[in-house]
N, C-alpha and C positions, 0 to 999 in steps of 0.2 A: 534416078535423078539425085538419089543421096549421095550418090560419088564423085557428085562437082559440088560445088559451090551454088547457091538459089538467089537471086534477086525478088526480091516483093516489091512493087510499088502500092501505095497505098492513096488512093483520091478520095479529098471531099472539096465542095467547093470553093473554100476561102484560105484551105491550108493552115490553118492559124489554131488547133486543137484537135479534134478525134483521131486527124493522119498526123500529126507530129507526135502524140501518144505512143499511136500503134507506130511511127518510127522505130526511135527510140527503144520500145521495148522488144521488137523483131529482134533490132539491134545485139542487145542485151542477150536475149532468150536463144536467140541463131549461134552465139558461141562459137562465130568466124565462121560458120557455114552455111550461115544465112543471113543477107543480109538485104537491111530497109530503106527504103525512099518514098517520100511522102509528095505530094504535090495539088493544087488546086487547078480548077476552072478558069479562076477569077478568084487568086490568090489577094488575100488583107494583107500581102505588103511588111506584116510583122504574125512574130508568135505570139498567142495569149499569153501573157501573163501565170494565168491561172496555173495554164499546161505549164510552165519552166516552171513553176511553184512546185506541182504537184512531181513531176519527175525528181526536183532535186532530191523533194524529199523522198523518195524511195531510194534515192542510189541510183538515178538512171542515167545514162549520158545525156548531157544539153548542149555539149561542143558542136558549133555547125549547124544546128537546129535553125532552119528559117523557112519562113513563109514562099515558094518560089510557086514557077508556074508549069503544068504539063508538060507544057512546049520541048521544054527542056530534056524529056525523056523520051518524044517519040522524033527526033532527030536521026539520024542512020552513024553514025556516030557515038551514040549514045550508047551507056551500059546494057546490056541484055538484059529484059526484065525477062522472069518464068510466069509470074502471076501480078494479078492485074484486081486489087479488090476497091470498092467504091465503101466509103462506108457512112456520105447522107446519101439522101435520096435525089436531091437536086443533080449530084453527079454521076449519081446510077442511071438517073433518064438523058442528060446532053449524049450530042454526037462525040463519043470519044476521038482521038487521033487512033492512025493507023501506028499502032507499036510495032517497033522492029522484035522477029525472033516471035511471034502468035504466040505471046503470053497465054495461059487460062487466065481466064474475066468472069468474079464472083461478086455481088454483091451481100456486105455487112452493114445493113441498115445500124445505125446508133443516134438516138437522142441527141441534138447539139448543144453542148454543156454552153459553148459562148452565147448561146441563145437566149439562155436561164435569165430573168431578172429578180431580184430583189439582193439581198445584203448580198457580203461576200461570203458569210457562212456558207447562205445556198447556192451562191456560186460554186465553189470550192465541193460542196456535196454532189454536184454537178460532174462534175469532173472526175470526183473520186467515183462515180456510179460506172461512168463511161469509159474509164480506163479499167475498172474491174470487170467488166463486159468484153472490151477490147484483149484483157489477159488470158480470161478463162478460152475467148473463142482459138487467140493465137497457141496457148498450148495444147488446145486440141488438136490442128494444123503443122505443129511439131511432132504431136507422135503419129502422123499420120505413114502407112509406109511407100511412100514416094517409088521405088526404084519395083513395087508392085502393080502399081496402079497406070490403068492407060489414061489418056485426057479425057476422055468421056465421064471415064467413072471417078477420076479426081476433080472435075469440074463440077460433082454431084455430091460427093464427100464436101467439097467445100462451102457450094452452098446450104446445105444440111448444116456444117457449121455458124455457118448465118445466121443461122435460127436459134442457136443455146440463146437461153432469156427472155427471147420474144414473149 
């Protein structure tokens, strides 16, 4: 699979932080041979705040970055996604759409930082928890060797991935 190019889609329900993170940083980390799309359930419409906060400040890309809805990716028309990760829990349990091209479908459970209340300190600690979670699991996921591995046992590699941090 290393010899083409990779789509990730990345779900959580509202679209608006854990999956525009882990966009974003696919993005970044894929180095034109892998690349990110985030999407919700029951997309909020806009991105956190917090997350364009926290991106810019790393150096990550925030062009284009927005809040959109599934729909949009399981279309027959749509980009070929390879993989398929949920990463709350409300979108690991809904009835997903039928993706074109049988993605693998892993879930990456993560804490919802827009969830967090009190200052924006802990907001922002929030965020920075769940994007160091989202980096460690994705560069795991990069050195994994793709063009070895059949679906079975990459769909068990990844979940295994899921779990760094738990």
């Amino acid at each position: 699979m290393k010899d083409r190019e990779i789509n990730i889609l990345i779900l959580c329900t509202g679209n608006s932080a854990r999956s525009i993170l882990a966009e974003s940083l696919i993005n970044k980390l894929g180095k034109g041979w892998v690349h990110g799309f985030s999407a919700g359930s029951s997309p909020a419409g806009k991105v956190n705040p917090f997350a364009l906060e926290l991106l810019a400040d790393k150096g990550l890309p925030v062009a284009g970055l927005r809040s959109k809805s599934w729909d949009e990716f399981a279309k027959l028309d749509a980009e070929e996604i390879d993989f398929v990760i949920t990463v709350c829990d409300n979108a690991a349990g809904e009835v997903c759409p039928i993706w074109p091209g049988h993605p693998v479908v892993a879930h990456w459970g993560i804490p919802d930082p827009a969830g967090v209340k009190g200052s924006d300190e802990q907001k922002s600690e929030a965020f920075s928890l769940a994007y160091d979670r989202l980096e460690r699991r994705l560069t795991a996921f990069f050195y994994l060797p793709f063009e070895e591995l059949d679906t079975t046992t990459l769909k068990a590699k990844l979940n295994t991935i899921g779990q760094i941090d738990d």
